[in-house]
C-alpha positions in Angstrom: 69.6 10.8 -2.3 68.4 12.0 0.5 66.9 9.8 3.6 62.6 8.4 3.2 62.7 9.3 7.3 63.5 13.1 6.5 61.5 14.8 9.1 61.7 18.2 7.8 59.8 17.5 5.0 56.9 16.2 6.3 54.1 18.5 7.0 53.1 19.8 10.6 49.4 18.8 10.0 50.9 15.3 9.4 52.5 15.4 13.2 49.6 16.8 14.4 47.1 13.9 12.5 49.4 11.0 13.8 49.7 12.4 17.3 46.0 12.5 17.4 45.5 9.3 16.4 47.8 7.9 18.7 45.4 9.3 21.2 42.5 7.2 19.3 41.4 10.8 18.5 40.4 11.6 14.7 41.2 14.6 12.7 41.4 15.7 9.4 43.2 18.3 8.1 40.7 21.4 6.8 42.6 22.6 3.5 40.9 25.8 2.7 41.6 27.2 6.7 44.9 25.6 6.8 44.4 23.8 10.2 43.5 20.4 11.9 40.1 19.1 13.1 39.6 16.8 15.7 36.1 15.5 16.8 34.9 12.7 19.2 35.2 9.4 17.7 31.6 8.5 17.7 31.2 11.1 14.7 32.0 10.7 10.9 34.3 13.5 9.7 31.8 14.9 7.5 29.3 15.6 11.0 32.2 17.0 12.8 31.7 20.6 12.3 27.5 20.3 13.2 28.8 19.4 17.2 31.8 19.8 19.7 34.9 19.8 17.7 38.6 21.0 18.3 41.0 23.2 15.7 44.4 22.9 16.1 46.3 26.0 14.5 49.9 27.6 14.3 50.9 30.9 13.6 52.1 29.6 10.5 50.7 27.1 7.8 50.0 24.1 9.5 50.3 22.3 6.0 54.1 23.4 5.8 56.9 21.2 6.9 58.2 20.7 10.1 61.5 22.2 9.1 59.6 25.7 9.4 57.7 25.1 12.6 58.9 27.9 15.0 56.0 27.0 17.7 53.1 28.3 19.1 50.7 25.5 18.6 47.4 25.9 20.5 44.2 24.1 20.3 40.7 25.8 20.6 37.4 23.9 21.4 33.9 25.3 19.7 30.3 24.2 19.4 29.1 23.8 15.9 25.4 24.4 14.7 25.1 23.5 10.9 28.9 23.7 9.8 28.8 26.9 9.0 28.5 28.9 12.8 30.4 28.2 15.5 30.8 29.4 19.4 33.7 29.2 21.2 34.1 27.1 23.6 37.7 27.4 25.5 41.0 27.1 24.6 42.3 23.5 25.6 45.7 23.5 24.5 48.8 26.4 23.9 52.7 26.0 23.5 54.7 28.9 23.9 57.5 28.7 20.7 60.4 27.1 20.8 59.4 24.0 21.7 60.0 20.6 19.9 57.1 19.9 17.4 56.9 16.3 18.4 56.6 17.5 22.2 54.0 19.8 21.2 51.9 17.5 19.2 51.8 15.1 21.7 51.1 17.0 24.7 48.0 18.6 22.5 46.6 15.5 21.4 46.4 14.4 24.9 45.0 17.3 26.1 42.4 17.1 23.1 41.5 13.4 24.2 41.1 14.7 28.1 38.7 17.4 26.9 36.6 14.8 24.8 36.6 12.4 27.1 35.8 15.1 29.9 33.0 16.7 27.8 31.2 12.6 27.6 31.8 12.1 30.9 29.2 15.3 31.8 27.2 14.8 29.3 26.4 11.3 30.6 26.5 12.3 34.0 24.0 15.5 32.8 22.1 13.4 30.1 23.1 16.4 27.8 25.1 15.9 24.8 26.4 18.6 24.8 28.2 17.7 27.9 27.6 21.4 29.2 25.5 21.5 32.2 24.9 24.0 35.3 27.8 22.5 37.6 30.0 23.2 35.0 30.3 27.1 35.1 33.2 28.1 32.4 31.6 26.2 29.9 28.3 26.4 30.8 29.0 30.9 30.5 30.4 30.6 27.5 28.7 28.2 26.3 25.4 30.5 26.7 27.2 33.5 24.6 26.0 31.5 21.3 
């Protein structure tokens, strides 16, 4: 029989949902795109998609095991209007392949908490909720595309 701590069956999105919440950041995994969504904690998973959310993606199903995770990982900010249209925001996170999963998940999940935590630290400092404001010009230009 083989070992309950077999790593290479467990599926990527599972890596990726634990590393975020290490970072106190929640996700849920999005079955019909095949990749993670992680929001700011003040928000319920089923309001995540209407605001600022993040989708972690690889070039393969996210949902298969680690076993076949040959890198790539990136993570990819975007505003939300009604769950259905979204803008791009910036890309926050990107591994190159060949890295270890576990290394990758973890560097992205803190580089997802940074950009929510950056993004309420604006928007307090703006009194925007966005978080995107005139001193902040990448965001602020892409932002303004939608």
């Amino acid at each position: 029989m083989p070992p309950m701590n077999n790593l290479a069956a467990i599926p990527v999105a599972a890596v990726l949902l634990h590393a975020l919440a290490v970072r106190e950041v929640p996700g849920f995994l999005e079955l019909d795109e095949d990749f993670v969504i992680a929001h700011p904690p003040h928000l319920s998973q089923d309001k995540a998609l209407d605001s600022e959310h993040i989708i972690l993606c690889t070039p393969r199903y996210i949902s298969g095991p680690v076993a076949q995770y040959t890198g790539g990982l990136y993570a990819r900010s975007y505003e939300g209007y009604d769950g259905s249209d979204y803008c791009d925001i910036e890309l926050v996170y990107e591994a190159e392949p060949g890295w270890d999963l576990m290394a990758h998940a973890a560097a992205c999940a803190e580089a997802v908490a940074e950009w929510f935590a950056s993004r309420r630290t604006t928007a307090e400092a703006s009194g925007d909720e966005s978080g995107a404001d005139d001193t902040d010009k990448v965001r602020t230009s892409t932002t303004g595309v939608c």
